[in-house]
SELO-336535 format. One record per residue (C-alpha): x, y, z. Coordinates in steps of 0.02 Angstrom, whole numbers, padded with zeros to 5 digits, always signed. Example, Ala and Ser with C-alpha at 12.3 -4.5 7.8 and 13.67 -1.06 7.14 Angstrom:
// SELO-336535
+00615-00225+00390
+00684-00053+00357
***
This chain:
// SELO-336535
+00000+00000+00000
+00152+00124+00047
+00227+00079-00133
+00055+00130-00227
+00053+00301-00114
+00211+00351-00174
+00184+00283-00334
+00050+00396-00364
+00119+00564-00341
+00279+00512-00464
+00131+00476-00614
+00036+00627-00574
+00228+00727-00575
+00250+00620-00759
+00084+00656-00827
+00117+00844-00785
+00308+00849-00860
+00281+00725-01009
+00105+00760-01063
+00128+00950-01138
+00286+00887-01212
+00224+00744-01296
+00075+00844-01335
+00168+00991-01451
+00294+00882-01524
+00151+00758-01578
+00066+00920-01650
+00220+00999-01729
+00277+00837-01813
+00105+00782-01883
-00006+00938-01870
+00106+01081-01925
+00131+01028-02122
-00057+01019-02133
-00088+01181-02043
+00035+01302-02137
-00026+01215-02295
-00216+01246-02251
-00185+01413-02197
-00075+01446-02324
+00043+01576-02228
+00144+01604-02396
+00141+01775-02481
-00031+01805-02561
-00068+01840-02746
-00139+01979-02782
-00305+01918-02876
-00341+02075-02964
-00259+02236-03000
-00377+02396-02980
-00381+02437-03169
-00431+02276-03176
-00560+02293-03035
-00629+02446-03096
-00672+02375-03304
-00756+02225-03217
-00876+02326-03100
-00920+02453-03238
-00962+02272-03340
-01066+02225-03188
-01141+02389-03196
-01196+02378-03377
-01266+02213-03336
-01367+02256-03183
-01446+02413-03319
-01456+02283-03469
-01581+02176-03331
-01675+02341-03261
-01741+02394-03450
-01773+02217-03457
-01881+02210-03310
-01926+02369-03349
-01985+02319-03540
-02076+02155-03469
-02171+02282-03354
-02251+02388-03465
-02399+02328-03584
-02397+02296-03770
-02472+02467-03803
-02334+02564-03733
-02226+02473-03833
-02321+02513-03994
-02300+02676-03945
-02131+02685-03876
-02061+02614-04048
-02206+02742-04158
-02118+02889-04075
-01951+02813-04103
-01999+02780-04280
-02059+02966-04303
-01905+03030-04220
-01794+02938-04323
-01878+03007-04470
-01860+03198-04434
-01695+03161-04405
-01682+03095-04565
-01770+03241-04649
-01669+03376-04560
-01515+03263-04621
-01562+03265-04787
-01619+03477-04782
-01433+03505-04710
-01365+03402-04858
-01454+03498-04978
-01425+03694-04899
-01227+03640-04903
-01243+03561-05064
-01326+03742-05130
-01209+03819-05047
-01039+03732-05118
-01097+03771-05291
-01133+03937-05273
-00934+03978-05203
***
């Protein structure tokens, strides 16, 4: 009975000296590969450059606009489209017609110097 008394105190003094040692070299031999490796402490690449940035968020941009008048086009009713691409028609026209008047006044105007 003496010799398990003073038994016990030695484990308790082995479990306290050897146990944190074993502990951290177990996890720096077996663990620390697969840590660094996961965590991947090695310089970073830069992913993208702001130039870069900047021409793909004006891309997102047009996109997100590009959907809106789409939503915005499956909103409105047939008739508003009629109309939308009348006016367009006529205003396309005048255009035209004040195209061709300019043509002519210069054309007038070049034979007459």
């Amino acid at each position: 009975m003496a010799k398990k008394k003073a038994f016990t105190p030695l484990l308790y003094l082995a479990y306290i000296v050897f146990l944190p040692w074993w502990i951290s070299l177990s996890f720096n031999k077996s663990l620390k590969s697969w840590i660094t490796n996961w965590w991947d402490t090695r310089q970073s690449e830069t992913f993208l450059n702001d130039i870069q940035e900047k021409s793909i968020l004006e891309q997102f941009i047009e996109v997100e606009e590009l959907f809106l008048l789409d939503e915005m086009i499956k909103e409105y009713p047939e008739t508003h489209l009629q109309k939308l691409r009348i006016g367009i028609q006529k205003e396309t026209h005048t255009l035209v017609s004040h195209q061709f008047s300019c043509n002519f006044i210069f054309h007038k105007c070049d034979h007459i110097l």
